[in-house]
C-alpha positions in Angstrom: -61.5 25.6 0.9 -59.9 25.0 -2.5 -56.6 23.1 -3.0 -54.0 25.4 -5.5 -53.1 22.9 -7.9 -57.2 23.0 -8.6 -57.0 26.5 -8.9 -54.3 26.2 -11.5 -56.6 24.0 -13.6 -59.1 27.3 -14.5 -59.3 29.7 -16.9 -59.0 33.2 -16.7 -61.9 34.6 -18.8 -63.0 38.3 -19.8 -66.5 39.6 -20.9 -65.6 39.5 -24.8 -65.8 35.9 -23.7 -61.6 35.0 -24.6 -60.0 32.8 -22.3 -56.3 32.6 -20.7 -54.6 29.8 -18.8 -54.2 31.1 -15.1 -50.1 31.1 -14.9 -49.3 31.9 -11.0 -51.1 33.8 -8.0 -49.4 36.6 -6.2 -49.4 37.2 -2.1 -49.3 39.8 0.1 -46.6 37.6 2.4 -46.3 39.9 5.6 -50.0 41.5 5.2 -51.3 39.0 7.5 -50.9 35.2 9.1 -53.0 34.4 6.6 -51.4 36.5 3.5 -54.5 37.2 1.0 -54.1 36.6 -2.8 -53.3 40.4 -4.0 -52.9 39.2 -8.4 -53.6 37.0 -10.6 -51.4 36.0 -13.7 -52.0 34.6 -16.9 -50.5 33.7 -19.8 -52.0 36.3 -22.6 -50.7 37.2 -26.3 -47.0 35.4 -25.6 -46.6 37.5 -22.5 -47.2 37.0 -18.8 -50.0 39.6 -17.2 -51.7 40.5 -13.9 -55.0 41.2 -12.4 -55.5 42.7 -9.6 -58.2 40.1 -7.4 -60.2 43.2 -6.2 -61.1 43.4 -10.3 -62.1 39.4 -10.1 -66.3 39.7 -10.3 -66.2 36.2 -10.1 -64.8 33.0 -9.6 -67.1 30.1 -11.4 -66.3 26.6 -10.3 -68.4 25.3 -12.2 -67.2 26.5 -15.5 -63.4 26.6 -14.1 -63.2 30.2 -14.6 -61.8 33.1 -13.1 -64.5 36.5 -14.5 -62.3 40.1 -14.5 -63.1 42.7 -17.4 -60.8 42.8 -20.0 -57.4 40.9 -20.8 -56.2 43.1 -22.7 -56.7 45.8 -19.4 -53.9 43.7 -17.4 -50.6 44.8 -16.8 -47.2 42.8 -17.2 -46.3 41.1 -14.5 -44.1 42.4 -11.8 -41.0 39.9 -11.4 -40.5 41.2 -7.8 -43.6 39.6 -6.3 -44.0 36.6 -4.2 -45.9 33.8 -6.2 -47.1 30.7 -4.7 -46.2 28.4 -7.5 -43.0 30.1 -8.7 -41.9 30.5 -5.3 -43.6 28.7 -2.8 -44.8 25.4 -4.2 -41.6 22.7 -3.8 -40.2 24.9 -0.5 -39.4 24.3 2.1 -41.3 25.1 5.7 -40.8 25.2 9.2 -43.1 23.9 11.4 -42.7 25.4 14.4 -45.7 23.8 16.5 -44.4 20.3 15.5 -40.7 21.2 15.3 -40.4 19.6 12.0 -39.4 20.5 8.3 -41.4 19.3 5.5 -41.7 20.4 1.6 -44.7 21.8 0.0 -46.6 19.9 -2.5 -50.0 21.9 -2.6 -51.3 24.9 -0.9 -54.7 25.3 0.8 -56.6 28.7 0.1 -59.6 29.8 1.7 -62.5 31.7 -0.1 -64.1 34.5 1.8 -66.6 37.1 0.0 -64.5 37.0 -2.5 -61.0 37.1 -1.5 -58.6 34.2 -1.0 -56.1 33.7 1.3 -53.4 31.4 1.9 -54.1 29.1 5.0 -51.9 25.6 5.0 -49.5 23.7 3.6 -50.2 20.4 2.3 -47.3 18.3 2.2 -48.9 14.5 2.1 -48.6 11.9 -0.4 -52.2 12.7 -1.4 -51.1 15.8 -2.2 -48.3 14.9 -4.6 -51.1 12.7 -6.3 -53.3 15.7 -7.0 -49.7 17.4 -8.4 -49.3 15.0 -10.8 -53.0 14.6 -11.8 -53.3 18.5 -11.8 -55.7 18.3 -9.0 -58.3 15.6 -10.7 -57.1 13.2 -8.0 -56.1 13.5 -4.5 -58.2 13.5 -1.3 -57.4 15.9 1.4 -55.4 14.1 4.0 -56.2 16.7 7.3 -52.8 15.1 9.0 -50.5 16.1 6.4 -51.7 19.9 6.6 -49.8 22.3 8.5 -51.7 26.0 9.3 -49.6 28.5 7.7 -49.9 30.9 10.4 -47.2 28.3 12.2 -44.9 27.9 9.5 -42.0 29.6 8.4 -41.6 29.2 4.5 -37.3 28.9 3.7 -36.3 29.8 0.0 -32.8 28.3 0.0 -31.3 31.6 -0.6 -29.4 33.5 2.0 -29.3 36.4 0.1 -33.2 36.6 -0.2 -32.7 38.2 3.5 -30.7 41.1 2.7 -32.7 41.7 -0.8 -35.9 42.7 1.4 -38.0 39.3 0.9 -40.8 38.8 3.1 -40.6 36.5 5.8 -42.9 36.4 8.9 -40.1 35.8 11.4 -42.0 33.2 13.6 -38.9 31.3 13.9 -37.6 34.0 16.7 -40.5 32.8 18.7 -38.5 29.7 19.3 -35.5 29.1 21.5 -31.9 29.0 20.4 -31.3 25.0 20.5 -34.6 24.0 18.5 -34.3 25.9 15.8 -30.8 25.1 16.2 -31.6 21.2 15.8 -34.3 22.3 13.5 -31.4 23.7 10.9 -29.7 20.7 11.3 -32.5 18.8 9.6 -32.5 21.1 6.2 -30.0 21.6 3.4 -26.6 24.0 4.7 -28.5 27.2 2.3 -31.7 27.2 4.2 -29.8 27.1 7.3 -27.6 29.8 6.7 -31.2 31.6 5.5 -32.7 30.7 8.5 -29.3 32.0 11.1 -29.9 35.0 8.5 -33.5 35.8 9.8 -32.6 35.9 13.6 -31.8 38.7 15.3 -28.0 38.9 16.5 -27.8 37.7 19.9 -29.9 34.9 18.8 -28.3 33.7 15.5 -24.8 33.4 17.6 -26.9 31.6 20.3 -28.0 29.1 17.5 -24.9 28.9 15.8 -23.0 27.8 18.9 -25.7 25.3 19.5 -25.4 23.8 15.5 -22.4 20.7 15.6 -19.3 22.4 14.2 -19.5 20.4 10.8 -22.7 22.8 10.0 -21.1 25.3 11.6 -18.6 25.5 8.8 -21.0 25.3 6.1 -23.2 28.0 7.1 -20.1 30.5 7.5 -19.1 29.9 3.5 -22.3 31.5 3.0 -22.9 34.5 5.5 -20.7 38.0 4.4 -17.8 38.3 6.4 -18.6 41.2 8.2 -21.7 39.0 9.7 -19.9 35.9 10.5 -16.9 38.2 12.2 -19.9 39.3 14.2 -21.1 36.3 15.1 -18.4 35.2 16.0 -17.5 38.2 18.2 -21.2 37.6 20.3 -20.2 34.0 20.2 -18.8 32.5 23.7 -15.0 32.5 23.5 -14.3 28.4 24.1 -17.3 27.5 21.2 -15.9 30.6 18.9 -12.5 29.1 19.1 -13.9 25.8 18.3 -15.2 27.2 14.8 -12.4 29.4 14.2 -9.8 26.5 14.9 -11.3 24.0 12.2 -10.6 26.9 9.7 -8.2 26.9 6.7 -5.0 28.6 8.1 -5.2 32.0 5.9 -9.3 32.7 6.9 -8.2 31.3 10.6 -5.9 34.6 10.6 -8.3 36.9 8.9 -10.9 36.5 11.6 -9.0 36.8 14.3 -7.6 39.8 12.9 -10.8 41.6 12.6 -12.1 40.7 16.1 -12.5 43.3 18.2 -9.3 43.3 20.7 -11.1 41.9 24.0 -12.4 38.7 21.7 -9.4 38.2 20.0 -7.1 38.4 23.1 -9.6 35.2 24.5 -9.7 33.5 21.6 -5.8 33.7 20.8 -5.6 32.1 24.7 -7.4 29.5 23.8 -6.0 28.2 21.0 -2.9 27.7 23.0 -4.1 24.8 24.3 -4.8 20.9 22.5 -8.2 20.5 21.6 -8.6 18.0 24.0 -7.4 19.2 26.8 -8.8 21.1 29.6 -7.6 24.2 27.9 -8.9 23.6 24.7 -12.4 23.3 26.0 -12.7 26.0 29.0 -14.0 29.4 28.9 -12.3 32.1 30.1 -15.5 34.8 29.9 -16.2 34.7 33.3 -17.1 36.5 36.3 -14.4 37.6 38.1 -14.4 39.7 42.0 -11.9 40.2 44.6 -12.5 37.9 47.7 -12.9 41.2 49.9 -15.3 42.8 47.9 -18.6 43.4 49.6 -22.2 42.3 48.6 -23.4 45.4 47.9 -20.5 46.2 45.7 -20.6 43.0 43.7 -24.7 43.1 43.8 -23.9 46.8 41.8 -21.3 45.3 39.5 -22.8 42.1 38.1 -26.0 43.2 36.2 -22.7 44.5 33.9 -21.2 41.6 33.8 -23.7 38.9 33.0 -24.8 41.4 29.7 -21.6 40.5 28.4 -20.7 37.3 29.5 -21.7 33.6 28.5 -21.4 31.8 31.9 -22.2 33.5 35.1 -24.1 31.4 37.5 -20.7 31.3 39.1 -19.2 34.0 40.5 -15.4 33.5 40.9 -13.3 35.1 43.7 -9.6 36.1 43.8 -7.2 38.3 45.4 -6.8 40.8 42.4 -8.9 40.4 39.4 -8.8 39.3 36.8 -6.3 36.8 37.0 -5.5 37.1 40.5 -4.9 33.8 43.0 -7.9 31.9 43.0 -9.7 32.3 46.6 -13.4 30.4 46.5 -16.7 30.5 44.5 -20.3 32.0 45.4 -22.9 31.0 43.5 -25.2 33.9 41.5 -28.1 33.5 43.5 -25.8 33.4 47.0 -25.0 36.8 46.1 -28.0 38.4 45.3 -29.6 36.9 48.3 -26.0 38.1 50.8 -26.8 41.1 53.1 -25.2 44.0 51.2 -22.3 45.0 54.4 -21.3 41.1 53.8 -17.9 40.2 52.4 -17.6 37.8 49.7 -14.6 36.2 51.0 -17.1 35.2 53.8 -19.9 33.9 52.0 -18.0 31.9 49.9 -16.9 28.3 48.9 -13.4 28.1 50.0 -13.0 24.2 49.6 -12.8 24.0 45.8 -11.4 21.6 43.9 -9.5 22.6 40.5 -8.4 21.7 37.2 -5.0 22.5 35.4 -5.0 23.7 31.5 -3.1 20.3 29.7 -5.4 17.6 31.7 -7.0 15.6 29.5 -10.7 17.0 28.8 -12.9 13.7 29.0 -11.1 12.7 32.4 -12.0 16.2 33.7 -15.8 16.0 32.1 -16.4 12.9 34.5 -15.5 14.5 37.9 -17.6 17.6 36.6 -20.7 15.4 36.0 -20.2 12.8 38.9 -19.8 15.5 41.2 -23.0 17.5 40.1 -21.0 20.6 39.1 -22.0 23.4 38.0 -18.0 24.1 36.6 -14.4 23.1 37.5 -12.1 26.4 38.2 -8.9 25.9 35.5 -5.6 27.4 37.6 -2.2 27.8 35.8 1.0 26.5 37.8 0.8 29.6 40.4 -2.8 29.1 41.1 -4.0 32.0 39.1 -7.1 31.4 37.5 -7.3 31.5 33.8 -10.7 29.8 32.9 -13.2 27.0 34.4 -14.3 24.1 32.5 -18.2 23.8 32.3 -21.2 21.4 32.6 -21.6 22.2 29.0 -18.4 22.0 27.8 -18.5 18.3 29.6 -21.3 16.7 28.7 -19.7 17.6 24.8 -16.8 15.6 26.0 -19.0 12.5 27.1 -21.5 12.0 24.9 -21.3 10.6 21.3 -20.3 13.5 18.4 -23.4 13.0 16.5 -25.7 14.0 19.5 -27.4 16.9 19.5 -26.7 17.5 23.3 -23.2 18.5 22.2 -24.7 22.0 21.9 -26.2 22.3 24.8 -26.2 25.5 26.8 -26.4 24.7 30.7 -26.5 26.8 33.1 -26.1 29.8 30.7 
């Protein structure tokens, strides 16, 4: 093993015996977990060249030399590839086994026959010792090094995404709310990198999850057509949330360009006072007539819960979708009904409701006294227009800084 601030200390050295300060080494990022050294560079006649490594004949610790054939053979360096001092060195990594974020102060590369290959992150105080010394001093501290193959390496640059760098995409291995919380922990531009990275469906998951404060930051730096789409797979009730703490003119834009469906929710939503009952309910719900049988609704809801955020409530009435509220069956109660059985049979009659202009925090403590999975939200008539969730509550009740205001239950 070999430490790359000591690597930085040797020579680059040819047969006619000249010598050239190694300058950077380049990496194959998405080759491998374990990305092998593909070049290295060295300063040569006021310019910056490259070796390919499979040219190296040898590398003498010793002498603190790196053997190819002739500098004068090397070609100029290629300003598009990935260098470990340039790029990587000072970054900042995920790591995903220990859920934490840390910056990189020296790399760990591992000789074998030959090759090299980068293998940890070493991001200790012993390591920023052997920085400044230029790798004279500085023991290997094995609890400050982190296996590269469970990282994710952040460059601060949303647009690195879109301009084809590599990444390994680890992250996606991890669910919505960690690397949620995780984004929390690292400066707005890597966060908007990381939400970058994520497929779709998941970077809306972990946008909803981040406090609305990040929220705001990490949209001033996404394209609009990407935050409009976020915003579209987001759940109505946490997409109105970010939309509403918008400056008036970009508050309009959005909602413009959201596709009619979204917009028609969102636009509902806003009607209410943010802390209300109707400021903080979802109206993306699942919706049947009462009289509708199981086999029916058994058909219909694999359709629905694609599309919705909250379904582990199935919500009854006499003509969807705003119809006069009738009783509640839970998700699993109706998969498990005989299919002849009607709804309006199986389910909870007895239900207990909110109205749209209660006040929100009053509401969240009947919801999480009584063990619920939602509250149904009825206008004056009885209709139901939306139903206040477990989520949405425990938001209400516990402290804004907490990172369980993101939480996703029952969803």
């Amino acid at each position: 093993m070999v430490m790359l601030t000591q690597l930085m200390r040797f020579d680059v050295a040819d047969g006619q015996g000249r010598r050239a300060r190694v300058a950077d080494l380049c990496i194959a990022l998405l080759e491998d977990d374990y990305p092998p050294v593909t070049h290295v560079l060295f300063h040569h006649e006021g310019k910056v060249r490259q070796e390919d490594w499979d040219k190296v004949s040898k590398v003498d610790w010793k002498k603190g030399r790196i053997d190819i054939e002739d500098l004068d053979a090397a070609t100029e360096h290629d300003e598009g590839d990935l260098l470990l001092v340039r790029d990587v060195m000072d970054g900042l990594v995920l790591d995903l086994l220990g859920r934490r974020t840390t910056r990189v102060c020296d790399l760990r590369l591992k000789e074998t026959d030959g090759a090299f290959r980068l293998v940890g992150v070493d991001a200790g105080l012993t390591a920023m010792i052997r920085r400044v010394t230029r790798g004279r001093f500085g023991r290997t501290d094995k609890d400050s090094l982190f296996d590269w193959k469970y990282v994710e390496f952040l460059r601060g640059d949303p647009s690195a995404v879109d301009n084809g760098a590599g990444y390994r995409l680890r992250i996606n291995r991890l669910p919505a709310g960690e690397i949620a919380r995780l984004a929390d922990y690292v400066p707005y531009l890597h966060a908007a990198e990381l939400l970058k990275l994520l497929p779709d469906e998941k970077a809306a998951d972990v946008l909803q999850a981040m406090p609305v404060e990040r929220q705001l930051q990490v949209i001033e730096e996404l394209p609009e057509d990407e935050m409009i789409n976020l915003l579209n797979l987001m759940s109505p009730d946490l997409a109105t949330d970010l939309i509403g703490r918008l400056h008036l003119p970009l508050m309009r834009s959005f909602i413009a360009k959201l596709p009619a469906k979204k917009r028609e929710k969102v636009l509902e939503l806003l009607r209410y006072p943010e802390n209300s009952v109707g400021g903080v309910m979802t109206n993306d719900l699942v919706v049947l007539p009462a009289d509708i049988c199981a086999r029916d609704a058994q058909a219909s809801i694999q359709e629905h819960i694609k599309k919705l955020d909250f379904f582990s409530l199935v919500f009854l009435v006499d003509e969807p979708p705003d119809g006069i509220l009738r009783g509640t069956i839970s998700l699993r109660e109706l998969l498990a009904a005989d299919p002849d059985d009607k709804l309006e049979n199986k389910m909870d009659p007895y239900l207990a409701t909110l109205t749209p202009f209660e006040s929100a925090y009053d509401a969240a403590y009947r919801i999480v006294g009584g063990q619920l999975e939602a509250m149904p939200v009825v206008n004056a008539q009885g209709r139901l227009i939306g139903a206040m969730t477990i989520s949405s509550a425990i938001s209400q009740l516990v402290p804004p800084s907490s990172g369980l205001r993101g939480v996703r239950v029952f969803s």
